[in-house]
Backbone and ligand atoms as CSV (ligand in chain L), in Angstrom:
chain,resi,resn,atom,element,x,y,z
A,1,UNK,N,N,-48.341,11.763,37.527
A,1,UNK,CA,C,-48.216,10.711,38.539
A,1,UNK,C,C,-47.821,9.400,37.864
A,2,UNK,N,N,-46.577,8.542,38.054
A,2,UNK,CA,C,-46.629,7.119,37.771
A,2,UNK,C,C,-46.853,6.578,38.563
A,3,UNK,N,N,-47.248,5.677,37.873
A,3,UNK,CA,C,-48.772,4.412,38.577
A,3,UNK,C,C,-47.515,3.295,38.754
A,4,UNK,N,N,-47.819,2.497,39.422
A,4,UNK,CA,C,-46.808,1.678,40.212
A,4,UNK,C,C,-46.588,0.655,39.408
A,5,UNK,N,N,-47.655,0.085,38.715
A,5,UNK,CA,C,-47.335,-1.500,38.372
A,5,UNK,C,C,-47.971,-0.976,36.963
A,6,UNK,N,N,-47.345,0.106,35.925
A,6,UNK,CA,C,-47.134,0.784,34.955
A,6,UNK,C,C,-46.933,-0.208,34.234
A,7,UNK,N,N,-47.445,-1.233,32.717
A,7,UNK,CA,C,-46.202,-1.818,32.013
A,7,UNK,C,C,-46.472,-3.565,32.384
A,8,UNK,N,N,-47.334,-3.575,33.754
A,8,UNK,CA,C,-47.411,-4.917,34.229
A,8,UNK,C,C,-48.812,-4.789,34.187
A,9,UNK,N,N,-49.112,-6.389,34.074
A,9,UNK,CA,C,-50.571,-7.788,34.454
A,9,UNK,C,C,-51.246,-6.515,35.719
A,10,UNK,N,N,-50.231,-6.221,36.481
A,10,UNK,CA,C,-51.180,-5.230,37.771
A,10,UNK,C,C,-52.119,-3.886,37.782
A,11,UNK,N,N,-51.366,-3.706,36.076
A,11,UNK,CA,C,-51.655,-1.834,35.188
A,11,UNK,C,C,-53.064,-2.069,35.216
A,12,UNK,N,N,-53.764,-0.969,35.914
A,12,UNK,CA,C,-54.988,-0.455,35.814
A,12,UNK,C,C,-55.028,0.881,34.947
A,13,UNK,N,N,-55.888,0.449,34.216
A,13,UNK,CA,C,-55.889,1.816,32.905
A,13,UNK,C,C,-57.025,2.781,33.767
A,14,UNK,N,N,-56.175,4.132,33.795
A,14,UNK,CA,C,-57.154,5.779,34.473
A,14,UNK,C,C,-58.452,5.692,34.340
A,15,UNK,N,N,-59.106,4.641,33.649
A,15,UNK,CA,C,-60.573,5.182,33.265
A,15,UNK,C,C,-61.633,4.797,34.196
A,16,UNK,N,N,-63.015,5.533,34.130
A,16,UNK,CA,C,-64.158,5.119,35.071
A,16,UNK,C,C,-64.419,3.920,35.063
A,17,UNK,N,N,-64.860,2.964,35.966
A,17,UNK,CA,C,-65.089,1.090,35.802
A,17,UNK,C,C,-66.916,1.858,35.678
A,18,UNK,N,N,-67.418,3.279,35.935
A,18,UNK,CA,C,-68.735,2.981,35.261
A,18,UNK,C,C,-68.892,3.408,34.307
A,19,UNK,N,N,-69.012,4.749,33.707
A,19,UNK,CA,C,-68.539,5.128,32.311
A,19,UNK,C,C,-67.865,5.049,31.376
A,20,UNK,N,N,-66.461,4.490,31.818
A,20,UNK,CA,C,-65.595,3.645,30.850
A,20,UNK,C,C,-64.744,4.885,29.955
A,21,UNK,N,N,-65.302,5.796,30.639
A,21,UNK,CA,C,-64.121,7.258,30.401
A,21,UNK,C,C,-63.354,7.762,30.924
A,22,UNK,N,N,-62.422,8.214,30.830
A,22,UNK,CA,C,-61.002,8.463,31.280
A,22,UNK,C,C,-61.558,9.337,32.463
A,23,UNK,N,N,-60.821,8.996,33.543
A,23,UNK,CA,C,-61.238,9.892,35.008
A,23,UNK,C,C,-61.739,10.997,34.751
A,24,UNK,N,N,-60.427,11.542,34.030
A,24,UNK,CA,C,-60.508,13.413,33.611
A,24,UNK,C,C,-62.012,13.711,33.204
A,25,UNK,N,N,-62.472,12.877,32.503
A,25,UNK,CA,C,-63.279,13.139,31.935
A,25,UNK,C,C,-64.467,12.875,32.628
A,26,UNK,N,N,-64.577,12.090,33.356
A,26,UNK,CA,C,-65.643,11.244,33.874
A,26,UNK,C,C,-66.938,12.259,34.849
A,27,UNK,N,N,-68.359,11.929,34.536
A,27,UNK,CA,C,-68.774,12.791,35.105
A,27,UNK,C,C,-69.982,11.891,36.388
A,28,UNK,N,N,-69.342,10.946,36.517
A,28,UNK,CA,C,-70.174,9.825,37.711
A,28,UNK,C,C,-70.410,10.680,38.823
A,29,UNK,N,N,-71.150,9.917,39.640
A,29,UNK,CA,C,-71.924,11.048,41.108
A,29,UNK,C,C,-70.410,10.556,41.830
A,30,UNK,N,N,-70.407,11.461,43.029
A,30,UNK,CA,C,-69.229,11.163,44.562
A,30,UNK,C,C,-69.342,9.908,44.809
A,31,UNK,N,N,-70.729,8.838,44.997
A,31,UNK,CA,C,-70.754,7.285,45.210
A,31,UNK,C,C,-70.301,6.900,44.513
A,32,UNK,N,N,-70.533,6.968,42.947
A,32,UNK,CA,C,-69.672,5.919,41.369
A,32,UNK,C,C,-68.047,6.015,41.912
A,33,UNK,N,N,-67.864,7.540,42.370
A,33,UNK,CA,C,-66.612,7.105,42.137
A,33,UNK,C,C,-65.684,6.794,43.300
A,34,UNK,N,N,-66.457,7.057,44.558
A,34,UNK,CA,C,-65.999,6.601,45.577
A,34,UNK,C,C,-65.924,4.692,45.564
A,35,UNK,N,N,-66.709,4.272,44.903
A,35,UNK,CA,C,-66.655,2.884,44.756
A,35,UNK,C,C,-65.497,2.622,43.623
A,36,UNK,N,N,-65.355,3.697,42.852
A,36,UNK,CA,C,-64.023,3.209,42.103
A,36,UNK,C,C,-62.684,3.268,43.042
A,37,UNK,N,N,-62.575,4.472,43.616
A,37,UNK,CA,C,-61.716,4.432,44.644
A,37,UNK,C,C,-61.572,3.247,45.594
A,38,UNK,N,N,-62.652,2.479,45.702
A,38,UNK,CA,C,-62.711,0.924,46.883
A,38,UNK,C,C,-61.889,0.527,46.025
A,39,UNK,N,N,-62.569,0.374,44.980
A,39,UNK,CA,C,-61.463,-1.087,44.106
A,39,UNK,C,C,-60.182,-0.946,43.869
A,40,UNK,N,N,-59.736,0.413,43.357
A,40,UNK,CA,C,-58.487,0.549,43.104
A,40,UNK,C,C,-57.581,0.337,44.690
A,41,UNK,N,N,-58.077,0.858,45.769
A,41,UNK,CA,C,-57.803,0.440,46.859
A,41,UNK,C,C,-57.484,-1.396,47.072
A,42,UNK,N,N,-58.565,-1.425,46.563
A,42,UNK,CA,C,-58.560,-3.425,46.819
A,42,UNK,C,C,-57.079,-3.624,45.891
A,43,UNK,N,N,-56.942,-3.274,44.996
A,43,UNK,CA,C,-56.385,-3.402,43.722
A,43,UNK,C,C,-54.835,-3.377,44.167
A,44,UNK,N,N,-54.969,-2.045,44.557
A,44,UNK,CA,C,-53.528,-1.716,45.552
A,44,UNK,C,C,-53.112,-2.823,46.685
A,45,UNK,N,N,-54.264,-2.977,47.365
A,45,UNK,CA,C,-53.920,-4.085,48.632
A,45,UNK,C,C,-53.285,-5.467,48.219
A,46,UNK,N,N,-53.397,-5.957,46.929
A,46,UNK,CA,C,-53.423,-7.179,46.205
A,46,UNK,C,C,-51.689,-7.044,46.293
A,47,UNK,N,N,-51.081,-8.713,47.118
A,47,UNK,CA,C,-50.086,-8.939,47.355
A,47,UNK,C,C,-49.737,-10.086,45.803
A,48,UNK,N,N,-48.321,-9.861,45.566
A,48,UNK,CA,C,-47.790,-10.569,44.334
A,48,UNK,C,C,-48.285,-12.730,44.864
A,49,UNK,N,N,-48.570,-13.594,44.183
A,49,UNK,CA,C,-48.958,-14.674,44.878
A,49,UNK,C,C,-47.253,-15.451,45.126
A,50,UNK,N,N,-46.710,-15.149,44.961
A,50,UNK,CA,C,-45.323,-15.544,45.172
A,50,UNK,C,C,-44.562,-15.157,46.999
A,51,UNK,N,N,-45.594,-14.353,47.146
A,51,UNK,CA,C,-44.966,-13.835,48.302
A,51,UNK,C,C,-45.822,-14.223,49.525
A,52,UNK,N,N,-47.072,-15.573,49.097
A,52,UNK,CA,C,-47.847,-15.821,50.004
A,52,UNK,C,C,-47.554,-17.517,50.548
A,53,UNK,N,N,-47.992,-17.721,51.313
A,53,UNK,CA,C,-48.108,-18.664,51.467
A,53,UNK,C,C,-49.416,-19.490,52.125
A,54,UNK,N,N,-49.644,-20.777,51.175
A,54,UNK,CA,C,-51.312,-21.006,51.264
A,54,UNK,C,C,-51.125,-21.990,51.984
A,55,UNK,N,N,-51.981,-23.083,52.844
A,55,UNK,CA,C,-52.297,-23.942,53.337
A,55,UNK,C,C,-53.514,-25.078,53.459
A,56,UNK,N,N,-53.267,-25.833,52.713
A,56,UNK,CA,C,-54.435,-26.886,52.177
A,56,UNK,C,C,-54.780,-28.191,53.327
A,57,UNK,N,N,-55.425,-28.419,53.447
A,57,UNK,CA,C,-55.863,-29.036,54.215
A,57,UNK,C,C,-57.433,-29.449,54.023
A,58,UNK,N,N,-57.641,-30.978,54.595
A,58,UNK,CA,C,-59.025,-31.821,54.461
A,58,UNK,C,C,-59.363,-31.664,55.682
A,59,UNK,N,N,-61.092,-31.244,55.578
A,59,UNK,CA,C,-61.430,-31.042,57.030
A,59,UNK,C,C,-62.818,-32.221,56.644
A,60,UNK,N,N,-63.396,-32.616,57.731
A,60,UNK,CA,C,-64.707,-33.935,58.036
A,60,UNK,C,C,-65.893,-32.881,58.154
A,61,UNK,N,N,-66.401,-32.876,58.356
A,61,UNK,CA,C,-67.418,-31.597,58.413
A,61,UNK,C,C,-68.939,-33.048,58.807
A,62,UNK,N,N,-70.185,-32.189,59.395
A,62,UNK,CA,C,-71.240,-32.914,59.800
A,62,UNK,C,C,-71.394,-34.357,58.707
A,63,UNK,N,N,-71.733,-35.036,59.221
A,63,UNK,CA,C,-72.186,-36.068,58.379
A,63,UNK,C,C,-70.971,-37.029,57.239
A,64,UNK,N,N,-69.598,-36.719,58.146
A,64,UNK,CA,C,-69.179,-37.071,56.836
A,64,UNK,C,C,-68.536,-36.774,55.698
A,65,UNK,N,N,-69.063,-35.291,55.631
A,65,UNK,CA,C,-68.594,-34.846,54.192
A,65,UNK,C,C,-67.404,-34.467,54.334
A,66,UNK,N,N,-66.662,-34.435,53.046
A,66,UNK,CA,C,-64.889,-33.866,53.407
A,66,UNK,C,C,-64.915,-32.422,52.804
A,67,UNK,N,N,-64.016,-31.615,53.174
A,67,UNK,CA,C,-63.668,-30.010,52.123
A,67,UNK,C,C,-62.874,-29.773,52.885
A,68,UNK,N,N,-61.846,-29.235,51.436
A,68,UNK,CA,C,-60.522,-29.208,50.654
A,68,UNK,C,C,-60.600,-27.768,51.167
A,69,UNK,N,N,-59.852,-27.541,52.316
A,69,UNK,CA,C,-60.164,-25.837,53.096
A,69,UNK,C,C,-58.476,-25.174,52.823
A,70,UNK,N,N,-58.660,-23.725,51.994
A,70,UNK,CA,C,-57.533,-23.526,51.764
A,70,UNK,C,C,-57.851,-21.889,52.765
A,71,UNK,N,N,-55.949,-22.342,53.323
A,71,UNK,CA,C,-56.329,-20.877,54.679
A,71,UNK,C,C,-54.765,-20.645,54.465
A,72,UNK,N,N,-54.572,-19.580,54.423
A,72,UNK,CA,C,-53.317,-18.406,54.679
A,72,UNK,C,C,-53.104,-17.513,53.867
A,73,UNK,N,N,-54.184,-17.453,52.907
A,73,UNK,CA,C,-54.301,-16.277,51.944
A,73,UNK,C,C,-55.434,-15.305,52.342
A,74,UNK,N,N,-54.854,-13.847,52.926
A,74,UNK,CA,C,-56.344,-13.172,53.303
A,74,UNK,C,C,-57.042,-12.069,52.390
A,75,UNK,N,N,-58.584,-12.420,52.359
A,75,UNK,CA,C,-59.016,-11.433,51.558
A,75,UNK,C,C,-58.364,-10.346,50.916
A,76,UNK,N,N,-58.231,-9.952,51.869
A,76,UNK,CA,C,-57.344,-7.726,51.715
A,76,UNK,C,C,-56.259,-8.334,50.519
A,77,UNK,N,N,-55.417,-8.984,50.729
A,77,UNK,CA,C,-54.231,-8.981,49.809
A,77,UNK,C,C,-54.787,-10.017,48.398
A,78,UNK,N,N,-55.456,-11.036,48.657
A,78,UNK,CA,C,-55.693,-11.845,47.651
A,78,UNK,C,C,-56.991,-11.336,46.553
A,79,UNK,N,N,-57.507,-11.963,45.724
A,79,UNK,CA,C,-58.851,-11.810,45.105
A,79,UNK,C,C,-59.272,-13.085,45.183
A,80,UNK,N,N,-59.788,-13.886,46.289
A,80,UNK,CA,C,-60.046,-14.718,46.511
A,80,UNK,C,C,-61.786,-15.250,45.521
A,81,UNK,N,N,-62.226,-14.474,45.469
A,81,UNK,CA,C,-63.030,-15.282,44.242
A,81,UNK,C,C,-62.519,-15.842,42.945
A,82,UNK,N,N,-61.535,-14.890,42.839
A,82,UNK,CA,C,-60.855,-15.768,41.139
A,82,UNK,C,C,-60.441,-17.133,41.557
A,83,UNK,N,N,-59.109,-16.566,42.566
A,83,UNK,CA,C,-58.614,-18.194,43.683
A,83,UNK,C,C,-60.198,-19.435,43.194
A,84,UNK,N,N,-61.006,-18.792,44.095
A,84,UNK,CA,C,-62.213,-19.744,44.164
A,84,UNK,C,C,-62.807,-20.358,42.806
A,85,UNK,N,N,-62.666,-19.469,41.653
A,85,UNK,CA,C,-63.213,-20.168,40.568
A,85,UNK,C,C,-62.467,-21.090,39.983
A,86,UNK,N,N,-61.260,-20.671,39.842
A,86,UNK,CA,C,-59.875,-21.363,39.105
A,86,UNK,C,C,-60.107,-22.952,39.808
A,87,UNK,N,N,-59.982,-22.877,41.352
A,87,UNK,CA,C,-60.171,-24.117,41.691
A,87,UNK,C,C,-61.166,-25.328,41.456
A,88,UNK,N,N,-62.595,-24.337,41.239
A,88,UNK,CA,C,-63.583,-25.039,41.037
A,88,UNK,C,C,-63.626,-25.926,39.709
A,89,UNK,N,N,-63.101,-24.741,39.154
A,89,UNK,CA,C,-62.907,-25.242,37.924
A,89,UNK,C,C,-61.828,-26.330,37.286
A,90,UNK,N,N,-60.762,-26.430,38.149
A,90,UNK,CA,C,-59.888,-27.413,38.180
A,90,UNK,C,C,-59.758,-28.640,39.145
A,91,UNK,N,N,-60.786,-28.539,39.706
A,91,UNK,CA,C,-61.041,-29.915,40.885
A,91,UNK,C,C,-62.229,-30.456,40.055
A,92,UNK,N,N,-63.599,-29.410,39.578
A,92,UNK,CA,C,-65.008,-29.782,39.196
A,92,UNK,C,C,-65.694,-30.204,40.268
A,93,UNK,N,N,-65.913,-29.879,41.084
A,93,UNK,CA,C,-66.455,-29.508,42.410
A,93,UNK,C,C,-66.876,-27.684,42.751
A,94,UNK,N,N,-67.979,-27.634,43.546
A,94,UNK,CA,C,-68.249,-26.272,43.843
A,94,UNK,C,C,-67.785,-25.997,45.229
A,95,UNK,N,N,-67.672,-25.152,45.904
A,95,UNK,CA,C,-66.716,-24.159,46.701
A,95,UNK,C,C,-67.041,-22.705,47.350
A,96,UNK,N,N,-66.633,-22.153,48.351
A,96,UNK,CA,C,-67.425,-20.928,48.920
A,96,UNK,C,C,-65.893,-20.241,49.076
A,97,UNK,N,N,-65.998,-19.299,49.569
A,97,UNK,CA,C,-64.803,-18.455,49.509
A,97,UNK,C,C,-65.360,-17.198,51.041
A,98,UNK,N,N,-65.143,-17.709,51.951
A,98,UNK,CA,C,-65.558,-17.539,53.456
A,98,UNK,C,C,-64.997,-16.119,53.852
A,99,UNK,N,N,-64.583,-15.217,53.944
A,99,UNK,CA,C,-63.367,-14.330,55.223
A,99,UNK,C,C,-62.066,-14.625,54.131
A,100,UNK,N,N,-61.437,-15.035,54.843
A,100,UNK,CA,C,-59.891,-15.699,54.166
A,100,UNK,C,C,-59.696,-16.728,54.165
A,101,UNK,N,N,-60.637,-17.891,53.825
A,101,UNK,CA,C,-60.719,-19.035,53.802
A,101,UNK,C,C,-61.372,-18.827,52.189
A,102,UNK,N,N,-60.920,-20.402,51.699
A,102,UNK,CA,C,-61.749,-21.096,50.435
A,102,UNK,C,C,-62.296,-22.049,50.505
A,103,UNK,N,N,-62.978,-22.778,49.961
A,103,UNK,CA,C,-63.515,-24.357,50.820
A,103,UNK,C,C,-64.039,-24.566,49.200
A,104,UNK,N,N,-63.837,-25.771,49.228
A,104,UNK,CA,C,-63.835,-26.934,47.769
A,104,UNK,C,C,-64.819,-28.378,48.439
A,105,UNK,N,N,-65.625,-28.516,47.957
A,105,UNK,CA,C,-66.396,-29.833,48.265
A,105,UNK,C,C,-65.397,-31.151,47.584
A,106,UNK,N,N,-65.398,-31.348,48.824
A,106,UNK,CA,C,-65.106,-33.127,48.856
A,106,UNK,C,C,-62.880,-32.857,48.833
A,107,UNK,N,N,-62.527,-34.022,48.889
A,107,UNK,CA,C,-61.289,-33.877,49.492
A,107,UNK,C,C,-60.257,-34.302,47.672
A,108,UNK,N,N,-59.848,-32.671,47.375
A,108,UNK,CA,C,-59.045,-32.559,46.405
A,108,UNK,C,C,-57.652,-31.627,46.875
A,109,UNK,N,N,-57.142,-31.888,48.071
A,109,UNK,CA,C,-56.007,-31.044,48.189
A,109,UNK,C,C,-54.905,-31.432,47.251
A,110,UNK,N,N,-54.591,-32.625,46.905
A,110,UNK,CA,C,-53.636,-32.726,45.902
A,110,UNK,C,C,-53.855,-31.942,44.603
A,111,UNK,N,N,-55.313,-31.672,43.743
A,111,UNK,CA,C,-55.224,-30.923,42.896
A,111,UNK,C,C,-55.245,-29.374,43.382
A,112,UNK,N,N,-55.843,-29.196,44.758
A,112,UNK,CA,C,-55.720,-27.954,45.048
A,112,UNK,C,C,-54.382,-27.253,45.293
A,113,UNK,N,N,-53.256,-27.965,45.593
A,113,UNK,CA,C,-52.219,-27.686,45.695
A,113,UNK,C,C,-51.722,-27.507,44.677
A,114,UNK,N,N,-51.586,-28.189,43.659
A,114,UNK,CA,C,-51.259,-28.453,42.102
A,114,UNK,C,C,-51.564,-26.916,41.728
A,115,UNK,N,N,-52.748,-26.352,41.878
A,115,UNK,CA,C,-53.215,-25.204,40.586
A,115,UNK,C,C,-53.469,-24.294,41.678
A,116,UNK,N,N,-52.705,-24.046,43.210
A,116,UNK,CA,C,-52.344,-22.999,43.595
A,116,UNK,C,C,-51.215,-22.749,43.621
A,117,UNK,N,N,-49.879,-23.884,43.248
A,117,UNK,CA,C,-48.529,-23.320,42.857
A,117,UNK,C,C,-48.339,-22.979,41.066
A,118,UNK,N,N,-49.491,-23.319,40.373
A,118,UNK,CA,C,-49.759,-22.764,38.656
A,118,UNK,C,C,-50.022,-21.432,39.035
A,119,UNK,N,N,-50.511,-21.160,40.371
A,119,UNK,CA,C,-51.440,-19.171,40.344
A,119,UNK,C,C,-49.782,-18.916,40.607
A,120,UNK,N,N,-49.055,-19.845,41.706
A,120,UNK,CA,C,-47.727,-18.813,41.999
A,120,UNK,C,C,-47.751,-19.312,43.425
A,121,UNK,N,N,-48.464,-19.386,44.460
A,121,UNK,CA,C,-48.318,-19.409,45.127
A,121,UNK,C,C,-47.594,-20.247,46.063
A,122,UNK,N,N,-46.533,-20.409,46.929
A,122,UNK,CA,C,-45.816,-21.076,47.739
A,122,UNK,C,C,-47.074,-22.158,48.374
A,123,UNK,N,N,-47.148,-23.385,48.742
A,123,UNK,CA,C,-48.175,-24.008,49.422
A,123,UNK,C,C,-47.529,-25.139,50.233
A,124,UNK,N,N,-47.838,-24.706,51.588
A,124,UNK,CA,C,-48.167,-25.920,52.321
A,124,UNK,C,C,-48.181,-27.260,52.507
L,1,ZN,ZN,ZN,-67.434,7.785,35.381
């Protein structure tokens, strides 16, 4: 069987994510590896970030507070927790990662925009 994204950043190497042994080999229960099957599934679902398009935007929220709400990237295709850390980590602010939403405390869409066209992504 060739594997699709063979050679590329996307190449998932055959082996168990719990045993860390090559499928063939692997002797995990039907759950271990049905949960490997989720991910590689997730894995598969994961759209190139070039082909998305994100949307940044400042929302007021109770009391005042502002967040930097990023929406048009959905779960299924994205890995929206990395999304979520990268940002955190490049605004320095903390952040939740909702459904298909991201949310950044306090109002940084200019850097959020900045280091979601560094991931690739087309933005808003
Ligand atoms: Zn295994």
């Amino acid at each position: 069987m060739t594997r699709l994204f063979a050679g590329t950043p996307f190449d998932i190497p055959p082996e168990c994510d719990d045993c860390g042994k090559l499928l063939s080999e692997c002797v995990c229960s039907p759950e271990q590896k049905a949960a490997v099957a989720a991910k590689q599934q997730r894995e598969a679902d994961l759209l190139p970030p070039e082909k998305q398009t994100a949307r940044v935007n400042v929302q007021k929220r109770k009391g005042g507070r502002k967040v930097t709400v990023v929406e048009g990237l959905t779960a299924q295709a994205n890995d929206l927790k990395s999304v979520l850390a990268t940002l955190q980590a490049a605004c320095g602010t903390g952040g939740t990662s909702k459904g298909d939403t991201v949310e950044l405390q306090g109002d940084h869409a200019g850097q959020v925009r900045t280091s979601l066209r560094e991931i690739g992504y087309r933005v808003k």
